[in-house]
N, C-alpha and C positions, 0 to 999 in steps of 0.2 A: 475898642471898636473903631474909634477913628483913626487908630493908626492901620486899622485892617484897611479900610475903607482906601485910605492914601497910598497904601501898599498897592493895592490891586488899581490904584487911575494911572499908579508910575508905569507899572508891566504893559497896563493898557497903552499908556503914550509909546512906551519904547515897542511892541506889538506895530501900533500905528503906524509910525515913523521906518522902521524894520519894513514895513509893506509899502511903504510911499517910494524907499530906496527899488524895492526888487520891482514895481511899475515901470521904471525905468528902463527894465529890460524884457519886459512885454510889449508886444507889436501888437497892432489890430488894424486890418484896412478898411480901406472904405471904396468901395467902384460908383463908376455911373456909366451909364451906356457899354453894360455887359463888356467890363473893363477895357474900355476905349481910355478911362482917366481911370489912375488906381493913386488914392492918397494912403500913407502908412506916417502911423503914430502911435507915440508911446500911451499906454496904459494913464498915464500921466498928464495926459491931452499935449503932446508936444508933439507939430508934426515934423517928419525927419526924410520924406522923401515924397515927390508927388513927378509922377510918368504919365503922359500923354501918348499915342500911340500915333506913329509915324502917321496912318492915312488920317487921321483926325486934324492933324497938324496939315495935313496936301490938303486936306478940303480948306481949309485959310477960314473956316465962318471963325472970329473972336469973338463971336457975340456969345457963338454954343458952346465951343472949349471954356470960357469961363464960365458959365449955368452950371457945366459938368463939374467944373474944379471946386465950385461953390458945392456941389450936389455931393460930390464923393470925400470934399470935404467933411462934410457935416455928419455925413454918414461914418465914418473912420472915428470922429468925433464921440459920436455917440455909440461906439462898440465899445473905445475907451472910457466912457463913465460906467456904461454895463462893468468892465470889468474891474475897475475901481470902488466903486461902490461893492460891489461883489465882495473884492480882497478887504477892504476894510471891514465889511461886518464881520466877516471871516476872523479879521485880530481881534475883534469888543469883544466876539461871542463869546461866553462863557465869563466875563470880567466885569464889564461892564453890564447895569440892569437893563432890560427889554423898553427901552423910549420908542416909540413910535417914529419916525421921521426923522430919528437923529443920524441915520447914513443910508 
C-alpha cells in the first residue's frame, strides 16, 4: 500500500513539474486605463514585456503611468495565479486526495 501511495506522489511531482515547465509558455495580460499600459506575463508570474501607449507617455504625468504600470501590473499578476493554480489542480486531480487549500 505504501509503495502504491509513493508511486502515485512521484506521477504527482513529475505531473506537477510537467505543468510548471508548459506556464512558461502561457501568457496572460494585464491593462489599466482601457490598455493605455498593457503588462504581459508568463503563467509562472514572470513579467516578459510591459507597453505604454505613445499619448500616455506625451502627457509626461509620471506620477499616473506608474499607478497604471503598478495597476496593470498586478492585474497580469493575478490572471497568472488564476491560471496556475488552475493548471496545477488540474495535475493533483485524480492522484492526489481532495485537501482543501492545498493549490
Amino acid at each position: 500500500m505504501l509503495d502504491g501511495m509513493m508511486g502515485k506522489l512521484k506521477e504527482a511531482q513529475g505531473k506537477i513539474e510537467e505543468s510548471k515547465k508548459r506556464m512558461d509558455s502561457v501568457t496572460v495580460t494585464g491593462e489599466a486605463q482601457n490598455g493605455a499600459v498593457k503588462v504581459i506575463s508568463t503563467a509562472n508570474r514572470k513579467i516578459t514585456e510591459i507597453s505604454i501607449s505613445d499619448e500616455l507617455i506625451q502627457e509626461g504625468n509620471k506620477e499616473q503611468i506608474e499607478e497604471l504600470v503598478l495597476i496593470a501590473t498586478n492585474n497580469a499578476l493575478g490572471e497568472a495565479e488564476k491560471v496556475f493554480e488552475s493548471e496545477m489542480q488540474g495535475a493533483a486531480r485524480g492522484i492526489m486526495p481532495n485537501i482543501p487549500g492545498m493549490f
